[in-house]
C-alpha positions, 0 to 999 in steps of 0.5 A: 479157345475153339468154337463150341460144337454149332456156335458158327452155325448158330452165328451163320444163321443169326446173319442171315437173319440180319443181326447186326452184331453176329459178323463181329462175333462171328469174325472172332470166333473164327478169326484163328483158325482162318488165321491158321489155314492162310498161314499154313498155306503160306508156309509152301512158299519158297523163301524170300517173299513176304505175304502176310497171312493176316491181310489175307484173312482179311480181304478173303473174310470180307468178301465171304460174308458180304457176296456170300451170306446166304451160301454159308450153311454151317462150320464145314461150309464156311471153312469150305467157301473160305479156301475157294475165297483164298483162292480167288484172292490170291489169283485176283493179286496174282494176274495183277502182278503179272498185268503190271512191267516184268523186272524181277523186282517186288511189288506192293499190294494192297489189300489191308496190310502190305503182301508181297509176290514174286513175278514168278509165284505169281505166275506159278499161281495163274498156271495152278488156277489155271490147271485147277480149271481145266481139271474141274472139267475133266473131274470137278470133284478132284478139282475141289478136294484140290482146292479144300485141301491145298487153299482151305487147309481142310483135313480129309474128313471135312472134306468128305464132309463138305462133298458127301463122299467117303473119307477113302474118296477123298484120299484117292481122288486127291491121290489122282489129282495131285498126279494130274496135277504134277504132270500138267504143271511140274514137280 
């Protein structure tokens, strides 16, 4: 069942307040549709690799509210943070696989549950982050619309939302920034 309109603003602030029981409430109120941008994210990798979209969820859940409480204003918020979060987690496991002896074989990550990447993936993930950063010095807005769209999993209105552009905005910029993109890493 969807949140009603302002329960997750209303928790955010009850939070922040330090009620000790809003991050369980809160936790369940968004859980499914967390659940649902990591599992749609995941769906774009390549077959043959298992990377769980639960453990995901949650490492990027805790880190959300424990770094960032006060950061987290409202719904579109929240869920805007909860991509750059995903983002950071699936960089950070990344770089850790590809610190650790190349082989082509499969290595476990813990995080809560077993997530599994390959060498490749995860070297694929390192150039995005990386191509991602030089694009936010060229044009950090782009480079955010890349980040809510392709890690968050937001539609074009949350995102003119979150940013305080046009949904026309959005479309075009992230037009651009996927040919950019596309240049600089690859079909």
């Amino acid at each position: 069942m969807p949140p009603k309109p302002g329960e997750v603003s209303l928790l955010l602030n009850e939070i922040k307040a330090g009620s000790p029981c809003a991050e369980d409430k809160l936790l369940e109120l968004v859980y499914a549709e967390l659940h649902q941008i990591a599992a749609h994210y995941l769906r774009r990798e390549r077959a043959g690799h298992t990377l769980q979209a639960t453990a995901l969820v949650n490492e990027a859940y805790l880190r959300l509210v424990e770094v960032h409480p006060d950061a987290l204003a409202d719904r579109t918020h929240f869920f805007a943070l909860a991509s750059r979060v995903m983002r950071r987690v699936l960089v950070d496991y990344a770089r850790t696989k590809c610190a650790k002896k190349r082989g082509g074989q499969q290595f476990q990550l813990e995080i809560d549950e077993a997530m599994l990447i390959s060498v490749q993936r995860s070297e694929e993930f390192i150039e995005l982050d990386q191509a991602l950063d030089e694009l936010a010095t060229w044009d950090p807005r782009q480079a955010r619309i890349v980040e809510l769209k392709f890690f968050g999993g937001l539609t074009d209105q949350e995102i003119a939302e979150t940013l305080g552009v046009s949904t026309r905005t959005v479309k075009r910029d992230w037009m651009m920034a996927r040919a950019w993109l596309q240049s600089k890493m690859g079909p």
